[in-house]
KOLROGU-946831 format. One line per 5 residues: number of its first residue (from 0); their letters; for each residue x, z, y of N, C-alpha, C, O, CB. Coordinates in Angstrom, 3 decimals, padded with zeros to 6 digits. Glycine has a CB too. Example, Ala and Ser with C-alpha at 12.3 -4.5 7.8 and 13.67 -1.06 7.14 Angstrom:
# KOLROGU-946831
0	as	013.190,007.800,-005.690,012.300,007.800,-004.500,013.200,007.800,-003.300,014.236,008.465,-003.319,011.308,009.046,-004.473; 012.850,007.080,-002.250,013.670,007.140,-001.060,012.900,007.870,000.030,013.409,008.039,001.138,014.084,005.725,-000.598
***
This chain:
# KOLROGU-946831
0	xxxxx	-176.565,-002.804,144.824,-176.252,-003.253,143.476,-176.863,-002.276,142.469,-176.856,-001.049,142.572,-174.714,-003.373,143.274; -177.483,-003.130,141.308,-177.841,-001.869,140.291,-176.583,-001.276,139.739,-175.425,-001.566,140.042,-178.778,-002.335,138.965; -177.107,-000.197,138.683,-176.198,000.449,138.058,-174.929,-000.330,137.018,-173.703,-000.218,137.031,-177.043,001.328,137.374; -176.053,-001.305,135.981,-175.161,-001.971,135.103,-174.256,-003.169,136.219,-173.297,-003.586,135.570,-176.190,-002.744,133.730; -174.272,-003.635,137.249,-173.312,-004.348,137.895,-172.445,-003.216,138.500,-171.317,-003.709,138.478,-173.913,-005.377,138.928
5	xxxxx	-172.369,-002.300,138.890,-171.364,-001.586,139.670,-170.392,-001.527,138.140,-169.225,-001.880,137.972,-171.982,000.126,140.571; -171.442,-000.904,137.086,-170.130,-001.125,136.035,-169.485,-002.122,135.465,-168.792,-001.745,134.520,-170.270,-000.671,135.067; -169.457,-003.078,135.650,-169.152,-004.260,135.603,-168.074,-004.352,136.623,-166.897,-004.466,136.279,-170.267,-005.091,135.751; -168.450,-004.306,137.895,-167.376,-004.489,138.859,-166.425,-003.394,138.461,-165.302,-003.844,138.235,-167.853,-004.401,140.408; -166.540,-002.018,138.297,-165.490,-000.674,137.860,-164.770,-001.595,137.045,-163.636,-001.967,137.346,-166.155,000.903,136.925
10	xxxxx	-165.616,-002.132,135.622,-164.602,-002.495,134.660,-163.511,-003.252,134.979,-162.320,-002.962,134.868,-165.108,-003.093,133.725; -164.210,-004.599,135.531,-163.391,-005.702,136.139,-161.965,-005.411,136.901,-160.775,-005.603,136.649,-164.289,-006.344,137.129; -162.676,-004.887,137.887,-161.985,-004.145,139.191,-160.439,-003.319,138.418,-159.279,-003.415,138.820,-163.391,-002.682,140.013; -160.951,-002.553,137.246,-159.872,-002.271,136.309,-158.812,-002.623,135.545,-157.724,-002.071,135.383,-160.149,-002.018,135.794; -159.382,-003.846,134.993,-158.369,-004.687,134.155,-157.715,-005.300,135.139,-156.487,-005.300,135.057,-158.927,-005.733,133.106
15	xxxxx	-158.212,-005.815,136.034,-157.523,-006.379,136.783,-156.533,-005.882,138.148,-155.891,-006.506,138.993,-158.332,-007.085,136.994; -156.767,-004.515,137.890,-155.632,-003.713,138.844,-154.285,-003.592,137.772,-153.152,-003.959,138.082,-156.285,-001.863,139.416; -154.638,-003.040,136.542,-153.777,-002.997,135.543,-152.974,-004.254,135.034,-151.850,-004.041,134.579,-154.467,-002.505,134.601; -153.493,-005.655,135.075,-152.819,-006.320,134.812,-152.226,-006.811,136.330,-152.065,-008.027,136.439,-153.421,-007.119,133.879; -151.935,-006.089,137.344,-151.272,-006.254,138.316,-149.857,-005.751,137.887,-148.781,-006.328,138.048,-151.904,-005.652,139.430
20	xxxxx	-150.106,-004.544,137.304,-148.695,-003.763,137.549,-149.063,-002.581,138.140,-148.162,-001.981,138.727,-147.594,-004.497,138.509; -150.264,-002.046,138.134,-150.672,-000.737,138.831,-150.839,000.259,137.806,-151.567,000.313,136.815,-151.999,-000.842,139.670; -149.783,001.208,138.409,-150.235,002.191,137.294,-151.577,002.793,136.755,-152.498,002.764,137.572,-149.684,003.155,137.561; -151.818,003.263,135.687,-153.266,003.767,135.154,-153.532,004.715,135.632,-154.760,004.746,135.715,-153.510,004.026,133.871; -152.947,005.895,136.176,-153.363,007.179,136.771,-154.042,006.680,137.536,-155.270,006.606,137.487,-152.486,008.128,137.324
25	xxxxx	-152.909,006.026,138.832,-153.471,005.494,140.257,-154.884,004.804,140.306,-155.859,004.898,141.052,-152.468,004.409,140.827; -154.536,003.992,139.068,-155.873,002.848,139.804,-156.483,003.513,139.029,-157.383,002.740,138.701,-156.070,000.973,139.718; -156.717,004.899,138.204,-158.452,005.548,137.686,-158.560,006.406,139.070,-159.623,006.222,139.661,-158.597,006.884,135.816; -157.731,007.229,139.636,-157.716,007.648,141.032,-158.359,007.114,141.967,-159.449,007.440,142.435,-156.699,007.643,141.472; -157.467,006.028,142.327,-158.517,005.170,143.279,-159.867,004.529,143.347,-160.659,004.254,144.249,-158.061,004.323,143.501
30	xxxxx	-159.810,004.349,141.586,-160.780,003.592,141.813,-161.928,004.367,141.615,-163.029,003.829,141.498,-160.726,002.479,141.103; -161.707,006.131,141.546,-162.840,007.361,141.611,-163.263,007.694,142.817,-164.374,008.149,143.090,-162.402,008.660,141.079; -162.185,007.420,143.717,-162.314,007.711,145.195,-163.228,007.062,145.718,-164.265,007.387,146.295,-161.247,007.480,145.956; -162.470,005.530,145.318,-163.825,004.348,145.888,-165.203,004.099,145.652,-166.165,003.662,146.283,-163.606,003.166,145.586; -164.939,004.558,144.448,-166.799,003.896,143.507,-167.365,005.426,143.851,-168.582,005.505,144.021,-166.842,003.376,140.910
35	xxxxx	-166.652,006.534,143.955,-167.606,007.741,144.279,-168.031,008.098,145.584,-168.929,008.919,145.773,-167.068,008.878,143.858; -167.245,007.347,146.751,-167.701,007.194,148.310,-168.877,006.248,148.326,-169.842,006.549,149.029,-166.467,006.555,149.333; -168.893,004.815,147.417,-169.903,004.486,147.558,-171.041,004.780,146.856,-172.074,004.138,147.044,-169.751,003.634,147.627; -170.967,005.705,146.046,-172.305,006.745,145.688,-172.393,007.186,146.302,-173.506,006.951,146.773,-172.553,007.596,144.861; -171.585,008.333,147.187,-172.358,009.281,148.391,-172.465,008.669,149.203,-172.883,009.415,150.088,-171.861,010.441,148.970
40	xxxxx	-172.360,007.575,149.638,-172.500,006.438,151.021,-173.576,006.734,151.906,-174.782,006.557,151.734,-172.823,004.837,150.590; -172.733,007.388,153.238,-174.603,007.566,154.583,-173.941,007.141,155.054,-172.722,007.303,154.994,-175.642,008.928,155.486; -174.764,006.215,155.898,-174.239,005.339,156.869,-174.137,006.051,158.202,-173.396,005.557,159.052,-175.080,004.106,156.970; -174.944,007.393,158.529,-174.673,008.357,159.765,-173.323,008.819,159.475,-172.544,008.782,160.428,-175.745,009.674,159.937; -172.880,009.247,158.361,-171.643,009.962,158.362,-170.750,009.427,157.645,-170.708,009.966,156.539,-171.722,011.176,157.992
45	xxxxx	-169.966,008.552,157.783,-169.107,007.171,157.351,-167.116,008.538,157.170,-166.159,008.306,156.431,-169.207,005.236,159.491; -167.203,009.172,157.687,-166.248,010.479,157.479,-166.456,011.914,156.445,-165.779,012.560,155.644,-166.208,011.047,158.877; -167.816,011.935,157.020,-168.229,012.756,156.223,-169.039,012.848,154.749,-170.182,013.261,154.554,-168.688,013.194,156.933; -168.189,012.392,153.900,-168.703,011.986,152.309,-168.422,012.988,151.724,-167.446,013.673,152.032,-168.080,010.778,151.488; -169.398,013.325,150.557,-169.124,014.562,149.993,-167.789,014.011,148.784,-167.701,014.942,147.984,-170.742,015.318,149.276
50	xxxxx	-167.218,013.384,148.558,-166.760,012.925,147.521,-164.998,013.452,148.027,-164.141,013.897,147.264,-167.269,011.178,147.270; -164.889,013.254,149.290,-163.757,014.145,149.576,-163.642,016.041,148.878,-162.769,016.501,148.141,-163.854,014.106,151.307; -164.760,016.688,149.417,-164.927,017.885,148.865,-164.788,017.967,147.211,-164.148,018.867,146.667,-166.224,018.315,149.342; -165.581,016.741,146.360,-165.632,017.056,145.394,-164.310,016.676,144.455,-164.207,017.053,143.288,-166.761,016.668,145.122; -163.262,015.827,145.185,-162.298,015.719,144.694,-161.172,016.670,145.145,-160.047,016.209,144.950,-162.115,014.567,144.778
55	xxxxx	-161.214,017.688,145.609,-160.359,018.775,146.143,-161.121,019.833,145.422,-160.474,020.879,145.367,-160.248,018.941,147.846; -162.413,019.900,144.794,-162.461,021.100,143.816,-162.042,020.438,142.639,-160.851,020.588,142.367,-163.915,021.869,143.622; -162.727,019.734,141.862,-161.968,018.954,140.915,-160.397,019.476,140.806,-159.983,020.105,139.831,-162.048,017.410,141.382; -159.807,019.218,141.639,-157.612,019.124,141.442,-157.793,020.642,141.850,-156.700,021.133,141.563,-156.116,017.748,143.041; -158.500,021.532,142.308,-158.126,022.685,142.191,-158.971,023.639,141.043,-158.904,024.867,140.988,-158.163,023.132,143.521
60	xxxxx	-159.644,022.911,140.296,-160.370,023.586,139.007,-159.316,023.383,137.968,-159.211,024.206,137.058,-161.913,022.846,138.509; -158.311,022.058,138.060,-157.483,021.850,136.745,-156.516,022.496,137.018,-156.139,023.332,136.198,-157.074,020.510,136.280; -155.847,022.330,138.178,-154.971,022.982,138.406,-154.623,024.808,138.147,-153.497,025.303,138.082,-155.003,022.543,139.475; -156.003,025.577,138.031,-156.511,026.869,138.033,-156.135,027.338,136.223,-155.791,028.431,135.774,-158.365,026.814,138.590; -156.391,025.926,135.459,-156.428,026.211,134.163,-155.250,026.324,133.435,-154.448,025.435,133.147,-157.123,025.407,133.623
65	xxxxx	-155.218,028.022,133.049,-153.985,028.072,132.472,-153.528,027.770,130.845,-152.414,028.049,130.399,-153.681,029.279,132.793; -154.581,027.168,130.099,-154.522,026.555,129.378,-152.955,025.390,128.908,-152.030,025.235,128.111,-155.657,026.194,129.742; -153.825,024.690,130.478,-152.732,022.975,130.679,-151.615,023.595,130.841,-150.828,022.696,130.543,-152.950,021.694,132.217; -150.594,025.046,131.261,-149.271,025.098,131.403,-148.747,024.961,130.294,-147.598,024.520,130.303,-148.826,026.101,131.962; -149.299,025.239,129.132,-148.427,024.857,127.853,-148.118,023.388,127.311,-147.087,023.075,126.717,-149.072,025.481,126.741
70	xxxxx	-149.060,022.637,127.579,-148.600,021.319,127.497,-146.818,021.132,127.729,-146.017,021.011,126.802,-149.489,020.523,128.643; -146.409,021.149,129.463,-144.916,020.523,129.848,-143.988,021.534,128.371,-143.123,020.920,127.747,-144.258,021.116,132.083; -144.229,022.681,128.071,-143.699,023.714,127.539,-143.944,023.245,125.801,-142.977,023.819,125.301,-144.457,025.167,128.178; -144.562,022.649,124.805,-144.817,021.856,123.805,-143.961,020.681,124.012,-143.163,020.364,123.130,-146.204,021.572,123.695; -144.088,019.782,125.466,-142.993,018.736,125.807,-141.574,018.651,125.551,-140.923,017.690,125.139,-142.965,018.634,126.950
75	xxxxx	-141.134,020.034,125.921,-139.942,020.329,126.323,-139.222,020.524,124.426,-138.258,020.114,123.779,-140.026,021.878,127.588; -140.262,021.276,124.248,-139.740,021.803,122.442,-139.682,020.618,121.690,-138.836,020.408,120.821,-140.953,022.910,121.445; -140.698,019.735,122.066,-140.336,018.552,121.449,-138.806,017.628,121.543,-138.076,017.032,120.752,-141.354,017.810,121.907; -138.837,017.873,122.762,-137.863,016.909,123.365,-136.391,017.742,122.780,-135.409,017.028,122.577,-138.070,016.761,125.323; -136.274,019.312,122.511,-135.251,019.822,121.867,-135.134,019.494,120.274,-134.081,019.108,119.766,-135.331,021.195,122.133
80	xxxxx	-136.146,019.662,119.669,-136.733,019.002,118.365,-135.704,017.745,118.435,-134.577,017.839,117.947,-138.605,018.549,118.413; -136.048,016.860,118.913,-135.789,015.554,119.175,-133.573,015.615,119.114,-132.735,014.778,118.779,-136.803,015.127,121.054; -133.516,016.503,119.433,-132.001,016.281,120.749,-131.533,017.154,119.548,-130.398,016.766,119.273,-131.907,017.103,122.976; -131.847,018.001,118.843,-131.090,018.719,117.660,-131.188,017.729,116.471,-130.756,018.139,115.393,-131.787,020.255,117.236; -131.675,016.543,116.528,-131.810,016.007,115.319,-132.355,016.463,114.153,-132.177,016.136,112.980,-130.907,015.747,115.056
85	xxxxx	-133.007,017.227,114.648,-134.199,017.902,113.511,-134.950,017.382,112.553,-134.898,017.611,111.345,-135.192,018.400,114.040; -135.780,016.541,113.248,-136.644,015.812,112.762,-135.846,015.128,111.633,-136.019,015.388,110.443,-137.279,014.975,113.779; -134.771,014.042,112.207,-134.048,012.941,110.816,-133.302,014.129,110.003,-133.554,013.867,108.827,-132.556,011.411,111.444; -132.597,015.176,110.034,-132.323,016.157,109.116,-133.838,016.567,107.827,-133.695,017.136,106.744,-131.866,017.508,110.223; -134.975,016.128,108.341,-135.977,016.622,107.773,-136.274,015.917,107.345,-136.570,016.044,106.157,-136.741,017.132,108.179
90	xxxxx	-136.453,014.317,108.175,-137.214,013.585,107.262,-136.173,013.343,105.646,-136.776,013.210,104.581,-137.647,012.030,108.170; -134.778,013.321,105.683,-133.816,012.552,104.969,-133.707,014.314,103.589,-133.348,014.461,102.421,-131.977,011.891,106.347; -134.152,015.064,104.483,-134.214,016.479,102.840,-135.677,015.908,102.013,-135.812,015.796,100.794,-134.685,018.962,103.581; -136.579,015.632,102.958,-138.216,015.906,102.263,-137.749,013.902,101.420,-138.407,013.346,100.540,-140.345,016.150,104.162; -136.702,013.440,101.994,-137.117,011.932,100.855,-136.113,012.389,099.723,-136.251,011.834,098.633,-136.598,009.887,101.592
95	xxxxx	-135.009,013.441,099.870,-134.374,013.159,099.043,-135.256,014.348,097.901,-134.984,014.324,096.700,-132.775,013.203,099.487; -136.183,015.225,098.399,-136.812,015.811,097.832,-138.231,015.252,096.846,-138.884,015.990,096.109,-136.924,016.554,098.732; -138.510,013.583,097.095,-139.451,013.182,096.942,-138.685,011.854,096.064,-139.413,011.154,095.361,-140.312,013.122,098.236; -137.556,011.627,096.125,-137.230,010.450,095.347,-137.627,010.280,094.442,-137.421,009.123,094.077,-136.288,010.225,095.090; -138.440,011.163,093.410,-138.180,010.572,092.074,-139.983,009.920,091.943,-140.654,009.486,091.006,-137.519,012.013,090.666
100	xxxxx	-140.247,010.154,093.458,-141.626,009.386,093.710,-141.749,008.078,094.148,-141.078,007.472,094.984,-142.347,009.991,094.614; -143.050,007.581,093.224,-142.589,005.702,093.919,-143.112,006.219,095.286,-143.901,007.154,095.417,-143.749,003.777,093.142; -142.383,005.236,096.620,-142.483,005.503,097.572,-142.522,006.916,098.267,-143.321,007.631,098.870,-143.194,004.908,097.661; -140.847,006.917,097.727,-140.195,008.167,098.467,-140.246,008.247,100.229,-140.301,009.274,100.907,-138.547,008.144,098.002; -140.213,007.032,100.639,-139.677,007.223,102.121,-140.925,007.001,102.612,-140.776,006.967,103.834,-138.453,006.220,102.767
105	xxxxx	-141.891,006.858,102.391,-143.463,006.831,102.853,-143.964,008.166,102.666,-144.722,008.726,103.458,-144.442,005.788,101.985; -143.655,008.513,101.921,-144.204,010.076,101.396,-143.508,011.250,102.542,-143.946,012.219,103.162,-143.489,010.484,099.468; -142.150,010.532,102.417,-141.549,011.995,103.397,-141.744,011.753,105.073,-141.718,012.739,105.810,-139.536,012.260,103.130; -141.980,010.120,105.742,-142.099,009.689,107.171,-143.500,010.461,107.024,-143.543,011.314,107.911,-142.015,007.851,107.658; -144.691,010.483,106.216,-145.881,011.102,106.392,-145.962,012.467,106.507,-146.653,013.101,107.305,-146.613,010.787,105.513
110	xxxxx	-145.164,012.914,105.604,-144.979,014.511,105.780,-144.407,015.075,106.749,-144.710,016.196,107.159,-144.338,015.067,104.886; -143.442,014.289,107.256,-142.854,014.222,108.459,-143.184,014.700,109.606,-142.911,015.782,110.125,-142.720,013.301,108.673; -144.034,013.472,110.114,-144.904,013.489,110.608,-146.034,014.795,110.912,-146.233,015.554,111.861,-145.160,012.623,110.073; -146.637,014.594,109.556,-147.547,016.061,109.406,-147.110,017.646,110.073,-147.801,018.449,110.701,-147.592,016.353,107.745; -145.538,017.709,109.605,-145.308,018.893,110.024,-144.912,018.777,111.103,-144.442,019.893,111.324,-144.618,019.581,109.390
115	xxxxx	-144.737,018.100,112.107,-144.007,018.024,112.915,-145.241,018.216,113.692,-145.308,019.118,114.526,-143.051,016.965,112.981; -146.283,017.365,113.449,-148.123,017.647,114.129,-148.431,018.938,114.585,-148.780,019.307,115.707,-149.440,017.477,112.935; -148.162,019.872,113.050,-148.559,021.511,112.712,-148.078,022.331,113.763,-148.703,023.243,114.304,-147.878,022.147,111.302; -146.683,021.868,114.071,-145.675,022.745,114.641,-146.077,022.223,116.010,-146.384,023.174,116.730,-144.013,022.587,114.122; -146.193,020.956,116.678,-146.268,021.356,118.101,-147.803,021.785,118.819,-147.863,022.404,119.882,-145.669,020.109,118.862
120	xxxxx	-148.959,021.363,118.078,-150.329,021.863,118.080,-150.811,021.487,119.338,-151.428,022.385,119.909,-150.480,023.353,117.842; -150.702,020.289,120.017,-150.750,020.031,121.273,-151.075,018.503,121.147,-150.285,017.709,121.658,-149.465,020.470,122.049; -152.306,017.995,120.429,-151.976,016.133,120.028,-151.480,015.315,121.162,-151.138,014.179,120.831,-153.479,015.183,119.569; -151.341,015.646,122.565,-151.445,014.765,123.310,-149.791,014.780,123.652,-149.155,013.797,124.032,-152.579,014.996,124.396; -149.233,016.179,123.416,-147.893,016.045,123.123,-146.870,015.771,121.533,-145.646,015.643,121.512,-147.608,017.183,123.682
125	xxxxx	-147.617,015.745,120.563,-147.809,015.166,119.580,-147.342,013.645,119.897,-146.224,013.161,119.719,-149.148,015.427,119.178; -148.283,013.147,120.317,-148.676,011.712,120.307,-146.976,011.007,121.032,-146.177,010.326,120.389,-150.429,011.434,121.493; -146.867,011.324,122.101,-145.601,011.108,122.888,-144.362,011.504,122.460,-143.275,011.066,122.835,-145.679,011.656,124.015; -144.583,012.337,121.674,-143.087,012.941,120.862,-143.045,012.133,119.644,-141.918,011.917,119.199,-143.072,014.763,120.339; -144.059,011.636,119.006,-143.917,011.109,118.028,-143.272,009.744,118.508,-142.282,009.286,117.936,-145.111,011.140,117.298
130	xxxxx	-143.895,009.092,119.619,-143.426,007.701,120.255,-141.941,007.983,120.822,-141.265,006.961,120.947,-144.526,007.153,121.591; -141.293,009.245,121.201,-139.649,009.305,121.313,-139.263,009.143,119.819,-139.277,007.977,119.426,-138.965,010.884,122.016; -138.987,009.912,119.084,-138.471,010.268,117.853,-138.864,009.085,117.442,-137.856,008.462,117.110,-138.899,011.514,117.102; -140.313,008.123,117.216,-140.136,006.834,116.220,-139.186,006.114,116.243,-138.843,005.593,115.182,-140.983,005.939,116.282; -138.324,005.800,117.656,-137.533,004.524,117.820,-136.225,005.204,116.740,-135.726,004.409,115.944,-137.052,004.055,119.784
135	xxxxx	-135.834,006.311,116.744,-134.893,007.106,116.046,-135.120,006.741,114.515,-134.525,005.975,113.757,-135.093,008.686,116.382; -136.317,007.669,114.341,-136.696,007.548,112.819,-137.374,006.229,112.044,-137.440,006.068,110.826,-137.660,008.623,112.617; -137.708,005.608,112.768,-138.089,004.203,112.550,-136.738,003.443,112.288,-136.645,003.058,111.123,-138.919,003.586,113.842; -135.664,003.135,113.097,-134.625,002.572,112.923,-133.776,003.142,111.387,-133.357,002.382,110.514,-133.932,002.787,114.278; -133.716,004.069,111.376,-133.230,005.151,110.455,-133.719,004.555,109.049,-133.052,004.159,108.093,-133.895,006.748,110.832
140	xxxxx	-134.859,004.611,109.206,-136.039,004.277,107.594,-135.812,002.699,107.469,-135.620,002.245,106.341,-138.291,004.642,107.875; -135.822,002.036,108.322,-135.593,000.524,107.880,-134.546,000.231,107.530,-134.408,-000.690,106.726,-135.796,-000.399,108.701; -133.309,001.039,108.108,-131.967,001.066,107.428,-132.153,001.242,106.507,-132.078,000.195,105.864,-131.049,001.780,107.681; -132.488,002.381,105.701,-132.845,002.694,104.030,-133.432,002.016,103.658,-132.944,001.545,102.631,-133.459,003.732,103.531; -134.486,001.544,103.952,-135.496,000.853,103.334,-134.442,-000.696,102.953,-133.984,-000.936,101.836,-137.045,000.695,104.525
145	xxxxx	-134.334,-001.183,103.637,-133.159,-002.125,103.468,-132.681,-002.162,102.612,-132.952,-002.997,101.749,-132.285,-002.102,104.072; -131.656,-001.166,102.475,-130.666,-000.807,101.308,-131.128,-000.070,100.067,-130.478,000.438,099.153,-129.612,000.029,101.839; -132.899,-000.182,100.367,-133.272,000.620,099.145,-133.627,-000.219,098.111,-133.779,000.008,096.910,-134.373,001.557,099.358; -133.798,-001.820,099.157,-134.506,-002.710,097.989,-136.179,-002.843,098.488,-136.724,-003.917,098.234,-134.352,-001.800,096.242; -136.797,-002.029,099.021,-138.080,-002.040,098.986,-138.937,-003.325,099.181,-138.505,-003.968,100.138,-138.373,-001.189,099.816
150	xxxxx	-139.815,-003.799,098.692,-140.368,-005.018,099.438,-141.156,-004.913,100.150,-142.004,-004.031,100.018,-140.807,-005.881,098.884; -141.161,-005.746,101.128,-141.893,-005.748,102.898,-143.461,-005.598,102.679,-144.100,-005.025,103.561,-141.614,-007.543,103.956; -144.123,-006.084,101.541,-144.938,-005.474,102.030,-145.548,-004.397,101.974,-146.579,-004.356,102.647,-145.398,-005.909,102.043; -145.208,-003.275,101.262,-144.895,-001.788,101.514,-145.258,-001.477,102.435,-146.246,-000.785,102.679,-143.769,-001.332,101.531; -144.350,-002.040,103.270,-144.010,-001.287,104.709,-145.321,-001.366,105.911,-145.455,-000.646,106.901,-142.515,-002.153,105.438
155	xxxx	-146.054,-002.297,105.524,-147.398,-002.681,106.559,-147.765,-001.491,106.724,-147.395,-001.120,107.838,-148.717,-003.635,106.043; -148.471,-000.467,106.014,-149.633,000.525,106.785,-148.422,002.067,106.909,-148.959,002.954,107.572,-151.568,000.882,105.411; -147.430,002.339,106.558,-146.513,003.822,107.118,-145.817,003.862,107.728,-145.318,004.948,108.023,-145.854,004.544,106.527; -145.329,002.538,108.339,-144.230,002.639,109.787,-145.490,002.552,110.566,-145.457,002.569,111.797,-142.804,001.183,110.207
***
C-alpha cells in the first residue's frame, strides 16, 4: 500500500475504534503497535520487529522525564482548589468587585478563569480543572444570571 492509503486506513481504522467505545489512549497504542510492525515488517523475522525495542525506549524515555512528575502534583492542587471552594469564593468577590460594570459576571468568570490559569501553570492541567470546577461555577453563574435579569444572549461566547 502507498503512503497516502495506509493513512487513510490509520484514520478510518480510528474513528471507527472510537466510535466503538474504545478508549483513546488504547486505540492510539494499538494502533502504533500495529501500523509500526507493519513498517518494520521482514518476513524472515515475523518476532523479531524492531518496533518492540522502539516502544520500550519510547515508555522508558518519558517515564525518565522529571519534568512530567509535576503534572499529578498541579492535579492534586487543583482538585484542593476545587474542594476548598476557592474558586466560587473568588469568582463571587471579583463580580461583586466588578458590579458597577456592564457585564459584571462575564468580567469576573474571565478573570476567574485567568487567574486560576496563572496559578496552576500546567495547561493540560488547567484544561481538566477548569472542566471539574465548570459544572460548579457554571451552575452557580446561571443561578445569578437568572436572578440578575440578564438576557440570553449575553451568555453565548463566556460560559
Amino acid at each position: 500500500m502507498t503512503d497516502p492509503q495506509v493513512a487513510m486506513l490509520m484514520l478510518s481504522l480510528f474513528i471507527f475504534l472510537v466510535l466503538l467505545g474504545f478508549p483513546i489512549a488504547f486505540t492510539l497504542i494499538a494502533m502504533g503497535v500495529g501500523f509500526g510492525y507493519y513498517a518494520y515488517f521482514q518476513a524472515d523475522n515475523l518476532f523479531n520487529n524492531q518496533i518492540f525495542y522502539l516502544l520500550n525506549q519510547n515508555t522508558y524515555s518519558v517515564m525518565e522525564n522529571d519534568v512530567l512528575v509535576a503534572i499529578p502534583l498541579f492535579l492534586f492542587m487543583g482538585y484542593v482548589v476545587e474542594r476548598a471552594n476557592i474558586v466560587n469564593r473568588l469568582f463571587f468577590s471579583l463580580q461583586l468587585a466588578t458590579r458597577h460594570l456592564p457585564g459584571s459576571m462575564a468580567v469576573a468568570a474571565l478573570a476567574t478563569c485567568a487567574i486560576f490559569a496563572t496559578a496552576s501553570g500546567i495547561i493540560g492541567a488547567v484544561v481538566t480543572l477548569m472542566g471539574l470546577l465548570g459544572s460548579n461555577l457554571c451552575w452557580w453563574n446561571f443561578r445569578n444570571i437568572n436572578s440578575s435579569k440578564y438576557y440570553a444572549y449575553c451568555l453565548c461566547g463566556y460560559s
